[in-house]
N, C-alpha and C positions, 0 to 999 in steps of 0.2 A: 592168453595175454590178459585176461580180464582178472581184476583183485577181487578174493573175496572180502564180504561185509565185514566181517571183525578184524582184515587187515587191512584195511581201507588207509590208501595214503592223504587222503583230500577231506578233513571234516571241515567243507565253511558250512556258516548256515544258510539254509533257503535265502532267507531275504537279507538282499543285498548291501540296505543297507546297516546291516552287522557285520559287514565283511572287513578285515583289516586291510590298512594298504598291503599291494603288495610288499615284498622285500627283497625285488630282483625279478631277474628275466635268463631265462634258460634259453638258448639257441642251439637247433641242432640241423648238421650240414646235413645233408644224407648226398653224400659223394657218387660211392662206387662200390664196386665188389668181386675180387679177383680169384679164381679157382671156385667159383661153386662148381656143385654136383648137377652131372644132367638128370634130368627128372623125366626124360622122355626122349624119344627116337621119333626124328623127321628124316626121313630119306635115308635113313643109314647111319647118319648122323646123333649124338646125342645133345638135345639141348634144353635151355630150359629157357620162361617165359615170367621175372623175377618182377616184382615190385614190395617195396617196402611197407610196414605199417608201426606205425612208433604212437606210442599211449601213455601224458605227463598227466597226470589225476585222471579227471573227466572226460578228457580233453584228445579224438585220437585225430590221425594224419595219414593216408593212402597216397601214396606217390604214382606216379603214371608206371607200367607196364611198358616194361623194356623185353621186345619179342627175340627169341632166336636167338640167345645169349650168354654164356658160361661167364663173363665178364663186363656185367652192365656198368652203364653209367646213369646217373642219376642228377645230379649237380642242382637239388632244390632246396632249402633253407626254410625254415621254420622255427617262431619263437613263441613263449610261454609265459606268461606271470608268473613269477615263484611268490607261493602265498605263504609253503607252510617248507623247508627245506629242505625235511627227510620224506619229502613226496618222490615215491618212484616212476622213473622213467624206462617204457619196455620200448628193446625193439624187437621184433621180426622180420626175416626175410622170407617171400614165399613165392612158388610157385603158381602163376596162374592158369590154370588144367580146364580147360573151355572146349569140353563136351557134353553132349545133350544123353547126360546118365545121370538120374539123381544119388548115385553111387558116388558119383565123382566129386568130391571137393576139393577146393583147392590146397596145397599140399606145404609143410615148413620145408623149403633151398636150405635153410641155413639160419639155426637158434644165434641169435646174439646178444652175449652178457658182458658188455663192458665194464672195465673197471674202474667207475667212478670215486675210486679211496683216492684215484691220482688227479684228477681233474682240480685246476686253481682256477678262482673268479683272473677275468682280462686273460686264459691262455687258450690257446688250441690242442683239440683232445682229440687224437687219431688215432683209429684201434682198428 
């Protein structure tokens, strides 16, 4: 999820005061998520334990950890200053894998790459 340096979507400069006004604000819901894949077996059962993490420049965001769950809900809001407007915005969905293996990290539910060619200023962008 992290950019590299030569394709860096955020050049302000250090100090602040050089920085342009903004030219907008980006908001993003983070609703929900229906048919993920289980990432693990409780009881027989397969499920998975998702939370988001979305990254607009510098700038990232970790939503709570929705346990026990092929179809979490989320329903938290988040917004950005748009400084520069072809700054990219990532998200991921992932599994959180909480066992005591330094093998174990936490694992991608579900890559998502919206298609922001369709996104218009004042609409709602559901993907």
């Amino acid at each position: 999820m992290d950019e590299a340096a030569h394709v860096c979507s955020d050049y302000r400069p250090t100090a602040k005061q050089l920085w342009k006004p903004p030219v907008g604000t980006v908001e993003l819901g983070v609703i929900g998520c229906k048919n993920l894949l289980p990432m693990k077996t409780v009881n027989g059962k397969g499920t998975t334990d998702a939370y988001v993490v979305a990254k607009y420049a510098s700038k990232w965001i970790r939503t709570r950890t929705v346990s026990d769950s092929l179809e979490p809900r989320w329903n938290e809001q988040y917004t950005w200053k748009v400084y520069d407007p072809c700054t990219v915005l990532s998200i991921g969905i992932f599994d959180s894998f909480e066992v005591f293996d330094a093998d174990n990290v936490d694992r991608e539910a579900a890559p998502t790459r919206p298609d922001f060619r369709m996104v218009k200023c004042g609409y709602v962008f559901l993907h």
